[in-house]
N, C-alpha and C positions, 0 to 999 in steps of 0.2 A: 233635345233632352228627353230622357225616358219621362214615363208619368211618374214613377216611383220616385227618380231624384228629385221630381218637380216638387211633388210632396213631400218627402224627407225636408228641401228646400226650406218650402211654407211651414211645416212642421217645426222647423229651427227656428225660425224669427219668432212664431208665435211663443217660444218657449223660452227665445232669448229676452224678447216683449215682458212676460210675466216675470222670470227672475229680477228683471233688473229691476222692474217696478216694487215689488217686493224688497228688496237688496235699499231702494233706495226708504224705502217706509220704517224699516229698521233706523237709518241715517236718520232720517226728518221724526224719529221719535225720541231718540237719544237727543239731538242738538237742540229741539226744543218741547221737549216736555208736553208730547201732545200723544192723540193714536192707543192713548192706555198708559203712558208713562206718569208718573207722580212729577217728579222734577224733570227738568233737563240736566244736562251733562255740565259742569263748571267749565267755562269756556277754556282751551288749552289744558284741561285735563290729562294725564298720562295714563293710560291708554285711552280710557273710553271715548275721550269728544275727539281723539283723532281717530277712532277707529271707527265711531259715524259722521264724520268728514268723509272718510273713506267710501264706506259705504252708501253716502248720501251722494258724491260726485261718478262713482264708480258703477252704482246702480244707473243714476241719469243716463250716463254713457253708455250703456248696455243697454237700457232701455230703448234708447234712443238707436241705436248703432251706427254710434261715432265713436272712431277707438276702441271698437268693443274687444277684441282681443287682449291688446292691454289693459284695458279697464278688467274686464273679467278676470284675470293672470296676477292682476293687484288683487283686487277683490277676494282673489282663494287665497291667496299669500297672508290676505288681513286674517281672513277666517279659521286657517290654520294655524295661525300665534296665536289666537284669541282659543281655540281648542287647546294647545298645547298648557297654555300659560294660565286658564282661567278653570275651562273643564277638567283637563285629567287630572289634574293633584287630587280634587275632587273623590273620583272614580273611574276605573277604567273606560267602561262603556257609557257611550252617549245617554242614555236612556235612564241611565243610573247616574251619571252630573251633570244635565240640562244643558248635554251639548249638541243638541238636536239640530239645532236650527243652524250652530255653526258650521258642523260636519255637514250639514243639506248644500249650503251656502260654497264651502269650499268645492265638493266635488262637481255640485254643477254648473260653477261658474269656470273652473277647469276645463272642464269637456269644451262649453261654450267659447274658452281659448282655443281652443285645438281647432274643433270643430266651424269657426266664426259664425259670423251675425245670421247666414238667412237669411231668407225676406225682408220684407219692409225696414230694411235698413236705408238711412240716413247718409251713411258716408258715401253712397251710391249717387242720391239724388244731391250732394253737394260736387260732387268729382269735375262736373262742366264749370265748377267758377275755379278750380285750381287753373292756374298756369300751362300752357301748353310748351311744349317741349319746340324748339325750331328746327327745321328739316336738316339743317345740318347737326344737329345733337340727335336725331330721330337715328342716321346713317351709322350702321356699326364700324366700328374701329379697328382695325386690323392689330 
């Protein structure tokens, strides 16, 4: 591996590390009311306490890098309803309806779909307790 991708590599985990953590702080401030929130979120709430659910399990998972593809792919998908539906009736531009954090949140957990976990990812060092395949399923099939 060149040094360049080795670094891009590391580069990614560490960036996938802080979004999720982040992603999931949003989560754990909505569901209970801490981190700067007044209240928490009415439990089963439509949208908000599922939408830090979302980002409370989704952030973990990216943090962590287990599932993080899909978590991350959930993750922009929450952020972009939540832009769509909350921000723009608002105003057009982020900046102008306090849809900063959402629009931050969708595109670079996007990328971090595309792109995956990076380093110090988890579903790496879980992969020796999956199931191993048997040599006759190993054998390709004509």
């Amino acid at each position: 591996m060149h040094r360049l991708d080795a670094a891009r590599d590391y580069a990614i985990g560490l960036f996938r590390i802080v979004i999720g953590f982040l992603f999931a702080c949003h989560g754990v401030k909505t569901l209970f009311g801490v981190l700067g929130a007044h209240d928490p979120a009415p439990a089963g709430a439509w949208p908000g306490w599922w939408a830090a659910l979302i980002q409370l399990v989704a952030g973990v998972l990216v943090l962590l890098g287990i599932g993080s593809r899909l978590a991350a792919l959930l993750g922009s998908g929450s952020m972009a309803f939540a832009y769509f539906t909350v921000h723009l009736p608002k105003a057009l531009f982020p900046i102008e309806n306090g849809g900063e954090a959402a629009a931050m949140f969708c595109w670079t957990l996007l990328i971090l779909a595309f792109v995956g976990p990076g380093r110090f990812a988890l579903a790496g060092a879980l992969s020796p307790l999956r199931p191993r395949e048997s040599r006759v399923d190993a054998v390709p099939r004509a």
